[in-house]
C-alpha positions as CSV (number, residue, x, y, z in Angstrom):
1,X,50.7,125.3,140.7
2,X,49.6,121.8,138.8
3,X,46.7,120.3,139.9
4,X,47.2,116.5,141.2
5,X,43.4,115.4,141.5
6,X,40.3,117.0,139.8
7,X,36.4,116.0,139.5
8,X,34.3,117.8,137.4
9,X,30.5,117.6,137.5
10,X,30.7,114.3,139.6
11,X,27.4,112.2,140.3
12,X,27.3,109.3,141.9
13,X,23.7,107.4,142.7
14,X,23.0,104.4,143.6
15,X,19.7,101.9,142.6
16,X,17.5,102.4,140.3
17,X,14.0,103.2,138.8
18,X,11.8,104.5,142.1
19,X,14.9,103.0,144.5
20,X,17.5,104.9,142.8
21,X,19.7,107.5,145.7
22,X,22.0,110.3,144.6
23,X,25.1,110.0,146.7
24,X,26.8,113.0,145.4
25,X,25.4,115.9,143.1
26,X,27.8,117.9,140.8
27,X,31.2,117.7,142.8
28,X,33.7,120.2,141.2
29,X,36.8,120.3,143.0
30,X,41.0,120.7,142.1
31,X,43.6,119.7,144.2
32,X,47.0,120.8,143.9
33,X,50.5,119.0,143.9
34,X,51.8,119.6,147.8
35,X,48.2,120.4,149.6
36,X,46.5,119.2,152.4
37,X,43.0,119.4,151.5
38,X,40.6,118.0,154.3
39,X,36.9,117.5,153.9
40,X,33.9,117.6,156.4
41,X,30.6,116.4,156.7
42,X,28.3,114.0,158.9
43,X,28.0,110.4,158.6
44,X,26.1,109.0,155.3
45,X,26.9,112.6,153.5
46,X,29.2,110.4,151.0
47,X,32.6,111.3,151.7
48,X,33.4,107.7,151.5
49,X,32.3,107.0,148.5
50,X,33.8,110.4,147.1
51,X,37.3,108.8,148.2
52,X,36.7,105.6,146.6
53,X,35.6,107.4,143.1
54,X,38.8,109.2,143.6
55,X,40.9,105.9,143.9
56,X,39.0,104.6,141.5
57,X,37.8,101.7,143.7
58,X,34.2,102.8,142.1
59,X,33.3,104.8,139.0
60,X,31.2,107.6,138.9
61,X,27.6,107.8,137.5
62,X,28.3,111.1,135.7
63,X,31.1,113.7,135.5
64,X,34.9,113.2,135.4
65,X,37.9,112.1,137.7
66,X,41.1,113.4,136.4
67,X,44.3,112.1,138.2
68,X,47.6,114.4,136.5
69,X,46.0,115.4,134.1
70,X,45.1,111.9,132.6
71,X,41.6,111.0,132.4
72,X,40.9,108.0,135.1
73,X,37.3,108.0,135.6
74,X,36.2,105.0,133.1
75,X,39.8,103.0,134.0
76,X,39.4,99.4,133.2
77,X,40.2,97.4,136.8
78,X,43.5,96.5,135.8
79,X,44.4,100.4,135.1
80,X,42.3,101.0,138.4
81,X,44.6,98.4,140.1
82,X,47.6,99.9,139.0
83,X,46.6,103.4,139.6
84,X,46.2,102.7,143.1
85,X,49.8,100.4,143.2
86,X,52.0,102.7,142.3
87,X,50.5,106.1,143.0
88,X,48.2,106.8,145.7
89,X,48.0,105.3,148.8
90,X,45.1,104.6,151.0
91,X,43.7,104.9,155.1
92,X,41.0,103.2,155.1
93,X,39.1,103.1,158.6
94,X,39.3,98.8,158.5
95,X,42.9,99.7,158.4
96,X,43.7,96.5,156.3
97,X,46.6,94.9,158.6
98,X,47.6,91.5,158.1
99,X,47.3,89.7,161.2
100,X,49.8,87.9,161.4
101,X,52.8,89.9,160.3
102,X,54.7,92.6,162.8
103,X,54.1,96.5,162.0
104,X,57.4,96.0,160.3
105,X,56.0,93.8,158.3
106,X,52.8,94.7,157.2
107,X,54.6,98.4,156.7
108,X,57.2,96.1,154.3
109,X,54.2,94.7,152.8
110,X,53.4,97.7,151.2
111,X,56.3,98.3,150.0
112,X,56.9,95.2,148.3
113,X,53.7,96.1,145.8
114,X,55.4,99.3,144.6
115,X,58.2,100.2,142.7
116,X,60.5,101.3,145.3
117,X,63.8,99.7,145.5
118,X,64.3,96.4,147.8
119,X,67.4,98.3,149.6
120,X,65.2,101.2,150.4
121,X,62.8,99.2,152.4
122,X,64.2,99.4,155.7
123,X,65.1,102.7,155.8
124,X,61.2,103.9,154.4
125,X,59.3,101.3,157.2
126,X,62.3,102.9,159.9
127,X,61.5,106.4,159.2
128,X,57.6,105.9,158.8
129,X,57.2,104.1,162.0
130,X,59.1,106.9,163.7
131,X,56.8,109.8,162.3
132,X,54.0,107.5,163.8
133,X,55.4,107.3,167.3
134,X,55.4,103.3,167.3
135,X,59.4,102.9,167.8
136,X,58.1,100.8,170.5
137,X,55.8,98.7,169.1
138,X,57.6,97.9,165.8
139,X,57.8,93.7,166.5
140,X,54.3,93.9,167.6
141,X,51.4,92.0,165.6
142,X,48.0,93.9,164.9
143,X,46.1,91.9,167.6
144,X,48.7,93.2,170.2
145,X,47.7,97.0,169.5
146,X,45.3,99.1,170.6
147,X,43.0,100.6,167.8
148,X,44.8,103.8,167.5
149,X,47.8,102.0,167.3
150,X,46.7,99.7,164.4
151,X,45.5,103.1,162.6
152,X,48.9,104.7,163.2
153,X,50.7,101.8,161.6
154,X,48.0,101.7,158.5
155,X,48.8,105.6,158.3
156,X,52.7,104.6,158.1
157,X,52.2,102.1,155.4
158,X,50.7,104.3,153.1
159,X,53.5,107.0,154.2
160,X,56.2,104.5,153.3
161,X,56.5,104.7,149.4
162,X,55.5,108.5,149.1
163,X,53.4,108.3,146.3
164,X,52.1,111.7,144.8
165,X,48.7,111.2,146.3
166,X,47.2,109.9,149.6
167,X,43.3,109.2,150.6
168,X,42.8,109.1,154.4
169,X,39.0,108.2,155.4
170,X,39.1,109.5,159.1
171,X,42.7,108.7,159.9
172,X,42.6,110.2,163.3
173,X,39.5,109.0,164.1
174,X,41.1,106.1,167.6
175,X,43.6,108.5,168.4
176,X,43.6,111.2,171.3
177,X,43.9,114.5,170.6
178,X,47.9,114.9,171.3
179,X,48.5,112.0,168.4
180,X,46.0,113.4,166.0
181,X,47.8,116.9,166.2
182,X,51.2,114.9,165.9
183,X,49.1,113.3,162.4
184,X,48.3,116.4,161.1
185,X,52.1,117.6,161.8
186,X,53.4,114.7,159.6
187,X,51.1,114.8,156.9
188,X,51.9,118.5,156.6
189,X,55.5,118.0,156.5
190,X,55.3,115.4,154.0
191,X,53.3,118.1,151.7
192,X,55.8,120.3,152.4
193,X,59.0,118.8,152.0
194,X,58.0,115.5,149.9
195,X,55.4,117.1,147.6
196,X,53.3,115.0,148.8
197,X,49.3,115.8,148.1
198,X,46.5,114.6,150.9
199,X,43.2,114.4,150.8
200,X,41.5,113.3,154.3
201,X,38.2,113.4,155.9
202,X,37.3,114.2,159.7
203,X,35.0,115.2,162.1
204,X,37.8,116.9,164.5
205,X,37.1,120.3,164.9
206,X,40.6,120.7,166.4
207,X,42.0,119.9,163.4
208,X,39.4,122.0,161.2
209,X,41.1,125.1,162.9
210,X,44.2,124.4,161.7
211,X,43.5,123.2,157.7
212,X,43.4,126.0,155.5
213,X,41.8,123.9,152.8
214,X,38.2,122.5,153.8
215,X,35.5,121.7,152.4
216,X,32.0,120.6,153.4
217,X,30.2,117.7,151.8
218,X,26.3,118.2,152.6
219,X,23.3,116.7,150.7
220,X,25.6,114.9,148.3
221,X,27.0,118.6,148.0
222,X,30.4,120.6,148.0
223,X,31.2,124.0,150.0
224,X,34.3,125.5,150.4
225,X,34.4,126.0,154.0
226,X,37.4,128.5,154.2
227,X,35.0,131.8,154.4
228,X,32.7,129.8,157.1
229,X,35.6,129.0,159.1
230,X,36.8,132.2,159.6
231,X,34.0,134.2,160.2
């Protein structure tokens, strides 16, 4: 199987002289096209920024980010920028709504930025808002939603195009434990029949018992976590 996303030897610190921190040692891992790869880890054990070297949203301090094959560690912003437009999308935990458009809207929003065909639109926000459970709330602005509500719609907008890869930083970190089940459903479904590839972080236990492929970021460090879970 071809590998979507690969870092080799990743480093990441921050500061310098007698201030300088390392962030994350010698990160070696290879995603492939279609998986749901999930990593672990405590607050401040830099799975953030290991997301945002693999968006290229920061570059790394040594080692290499390899995105299909094509070198994207040392991007220039504008390759960064496009990178991140047309193939990967992002769950950040701010969530990033506009205020004052509709879930509609800001799903639309997304949209718009990619390459995906006006007369698709409705049909991608319809079906994304429906994997999300907010048929409901669909004419709703983000101030009128509850916090897992607002996540569920920032999961559906980076849903919407289906670009090859998708970052999720805690994506089911507002929602109750019924929703973030119904999540993990959807994101596996969209690996499996969209060839999809995601790459989220949590702290849910439930859902580590279900994820085949985990990994645990400690000291700036990463372990697969397969063997550990099943022992």
């Amino acid at each position: 199987m071809n590998s979507i996303l690969e870092a080799r030897h990743l480093g990441k610190f921050f500061g310098k002289g007698s201030n300088k921190v390392q962030v994350l040692k010698d990160i070696n891992l290879t995603m492939s096209e279609g998986s749901l790869t999930v990593l672990r880890g405590r607050s401040g054990s830099g799975k953030t920024t290991l997301l945002n070297l693999f968006c290229a949203l920061d570059k790394p301090s040594e080692g290499d980010i390899f995105f299909q094959n094509k070198q994207i560690s040392q991007y220039t912003e504008k390759q960064s920028s496009e990178l991140r437009r047309m193939y990967i999308g992002i769950i950040f935990q701010s969530y990033g709504l506009v205020p004052l458009l509709t879930v509609e809207e800001n799903i639309e929003f997304g949209l718009r930025i990619t390459d995906v065909p006006r007369k698709e639109w409705k049909k991608r926000v319809d079906q994304s808002i429906d994997l999300v459970g907010l048929n409901k709330r669909s004419k709703h602005r983000p101030s009128e939603l509850s916090g897992g509500e607002q996540q569920r719609v920032a999961i559906a907008r980076a849903i919407a195009p289906k670009p090859p890869l998708i970052l999720a930083d805690e994506p089911t970190a507002e929602l109750d434990s019924n929703m973030a089940l119904r999540i993990i459903n959807v994101f596996q479904e969209l690996t499996q029949n969209d060839k999809m590839s995601i790459l989220m972080t949590t702290h849910d236990p439930a859902i580590l018992e279900i994820i085949d492929n985990v990994y645990a970021l400690e000291d700036g460090q990463l372990a697969d976590d397969k063997k550990e879970k099943h022992t």
